[in-house]
N, C-alpha and C positions, 0 to 999 in steps of 0.2 A: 282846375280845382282838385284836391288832393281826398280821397274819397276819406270816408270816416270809419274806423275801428269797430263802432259797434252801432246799434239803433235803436233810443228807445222809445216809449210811447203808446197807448191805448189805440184802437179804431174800429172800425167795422168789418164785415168778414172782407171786402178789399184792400183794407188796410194790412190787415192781416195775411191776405192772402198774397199780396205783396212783399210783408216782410220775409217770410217762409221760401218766396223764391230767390230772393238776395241771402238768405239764410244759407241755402244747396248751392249758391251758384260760387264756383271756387275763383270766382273774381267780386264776390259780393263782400260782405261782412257779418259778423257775427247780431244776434238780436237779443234783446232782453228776453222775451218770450211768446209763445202766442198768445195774443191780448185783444179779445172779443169774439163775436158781439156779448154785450152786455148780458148778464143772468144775475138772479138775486131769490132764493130759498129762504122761506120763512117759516121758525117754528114757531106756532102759535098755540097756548092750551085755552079753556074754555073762560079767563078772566081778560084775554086779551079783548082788545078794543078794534073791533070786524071795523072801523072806519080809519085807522091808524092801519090794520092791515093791508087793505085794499090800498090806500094811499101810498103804501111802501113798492106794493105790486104792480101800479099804475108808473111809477118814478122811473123803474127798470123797461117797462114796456111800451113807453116812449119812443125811447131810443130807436127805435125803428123794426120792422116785421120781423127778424129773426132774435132777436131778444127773446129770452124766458125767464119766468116768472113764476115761480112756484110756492104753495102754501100746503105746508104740514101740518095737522091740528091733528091730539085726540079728540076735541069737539067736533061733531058731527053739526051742530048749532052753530058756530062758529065760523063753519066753511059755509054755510049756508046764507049767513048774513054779511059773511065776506064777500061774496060773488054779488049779491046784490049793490052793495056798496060798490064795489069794480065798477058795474058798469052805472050807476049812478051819477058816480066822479068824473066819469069816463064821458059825459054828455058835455061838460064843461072846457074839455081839453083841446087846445089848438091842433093839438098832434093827436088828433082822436081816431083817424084813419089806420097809423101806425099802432096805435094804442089796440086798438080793436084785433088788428093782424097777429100782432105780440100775443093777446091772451089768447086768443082759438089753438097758438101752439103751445098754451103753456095750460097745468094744469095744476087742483087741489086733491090731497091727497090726505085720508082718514088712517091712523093707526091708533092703536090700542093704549100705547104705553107711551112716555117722553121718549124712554131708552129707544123704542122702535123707530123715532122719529130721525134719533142724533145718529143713529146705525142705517138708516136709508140718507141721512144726509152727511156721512163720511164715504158712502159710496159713490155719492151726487158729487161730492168736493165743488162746491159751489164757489163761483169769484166773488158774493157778496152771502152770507150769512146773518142774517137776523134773526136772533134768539127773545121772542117776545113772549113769554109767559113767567111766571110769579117765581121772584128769588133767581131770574135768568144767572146770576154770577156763581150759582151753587153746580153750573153744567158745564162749565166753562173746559174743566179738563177732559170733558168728555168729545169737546173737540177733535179733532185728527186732520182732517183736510177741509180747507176753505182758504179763501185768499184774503179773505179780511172780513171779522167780524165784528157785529153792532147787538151789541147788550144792554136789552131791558126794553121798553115801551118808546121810552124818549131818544133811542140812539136810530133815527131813521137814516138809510144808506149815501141820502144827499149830504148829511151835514160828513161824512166821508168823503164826498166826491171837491166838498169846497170849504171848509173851515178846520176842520175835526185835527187836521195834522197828518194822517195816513195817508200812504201812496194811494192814488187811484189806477196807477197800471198794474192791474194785478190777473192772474194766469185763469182762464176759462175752458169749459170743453170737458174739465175730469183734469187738466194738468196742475190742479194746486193739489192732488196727490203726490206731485215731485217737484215742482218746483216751485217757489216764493215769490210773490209780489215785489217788485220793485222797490228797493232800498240802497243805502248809500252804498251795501258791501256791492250792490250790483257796478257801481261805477269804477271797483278795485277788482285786481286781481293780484295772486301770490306767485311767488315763485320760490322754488325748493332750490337746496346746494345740500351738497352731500360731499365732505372727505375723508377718505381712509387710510390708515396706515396700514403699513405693512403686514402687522400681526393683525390690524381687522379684516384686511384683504386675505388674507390668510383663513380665520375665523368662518370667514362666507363660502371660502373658494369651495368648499364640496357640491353646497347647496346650490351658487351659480352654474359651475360646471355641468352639474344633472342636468337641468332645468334647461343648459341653451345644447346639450345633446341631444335634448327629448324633442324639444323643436327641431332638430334637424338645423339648428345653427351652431356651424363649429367656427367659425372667428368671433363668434363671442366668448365661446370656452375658449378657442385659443389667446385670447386678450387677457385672461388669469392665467392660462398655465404658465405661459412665457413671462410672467411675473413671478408667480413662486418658483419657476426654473430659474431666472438669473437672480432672484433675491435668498435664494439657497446656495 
């Protein structure tokens, strides 16, 4: 069987941890990106609905013990009746063992302002974002790093994971600060061509010449010079 080009796909930190070494391995393949365990950041202000929150928190924390799950409010009321809802919800859950494991790593977190929220969660760069307080689409470009985000009350991060339309392989850890979730350009790649004529070979030759002396390669300066020596 004739191995594959590239690999792509969500999983869990062995999944992952596997793809990352077929990634290094100069007989492996390339990989869409590192994809898990699962995380999902919530901003919520003091109108959101602490049973809609915790609900969002529980979805992520499922997944199993290394998942995180985190909640940003300026409500201090808010995070208080959100944790209680957690583990409320959390009685009912077949996977309530993981569920339990999930939140003791994860935490809720009180700031001052929105803006302080949107600025701890650009540094967070979460792989699932939910923006649950009043007028959420007014913060929208206040965005920067996330792998996929859910706007307003009623966009909970499951109907992403199965209905919604959006990728669910989307980058974890801090890496949707550089690289994007899974999309069709991920299944393309480009390719450049370049040709010159004689007066643009010309045009360049100073600026190439410098540049492959300064490296200490001179058959690349020599590959221009011997062009404008026999084209003079």
């Amino acid at each position: 069987t004739e191995k594959v080009d590239k690999i792509f796909g969500p999983g869990n930190q062995y999944v992952t941890a596997a793809k990352m070494l077929v990634s290094n391995d100069p007989n492996g393949c390339s990989i869409d990106m590192p994809a898990g365990p699962s995380e999902v950041l919530i901003i919520a202000d003091e109108k959101a609905n602490p049973a809609f929150v915790a609900a969002d928190l529980l979805s992520q924390a499922e997944h199993g013990s290394d998942s995180q799950a985190v909640v940003v409010s300026t409500s201090q009321d808010l995070l208080e009746k959100t944790v209680k809802e957690v583990y409320s919800q959390m009685e009912f859950l077949p996977r309530k063992r993981f569920a339990l494991s999930s939140i003791a790593n994860s935490f809720a977190l009180k700031v001052n302002t929105l803006e302080e929220a949107f600025e701890f969660s650009n540094n967070f760069a979460p792989e699932h974002l939910i923006i649950n307080v009043n007028k959420a689409d007014r913060f929208l470009k206040t965005v920067e790093n996330a792998g996929s985000v859910f706007v307003g009350e009623y966009s909970p991060e499951s109907a992403g994971d199965y209905a919604s339309g959006t990728n669910h392989s989307l980058p974890t850890y801090g890496f949707a600060k550089s690289i994007s979730g899974v999309s069709v350009s991920s299944f393309m790649k480009t390719i450049t061509f370049q040709q010159l004529t004689q007066k643009g070979l010309n045009n360049l030759s100073t600026a190439i010449i410098n540049l492959a002396e300064e490296e200490g390669l001179t058959a690349h300066a020599n590959a221009v010079k011997i062009r404008i020596k026999n084209g003079n």
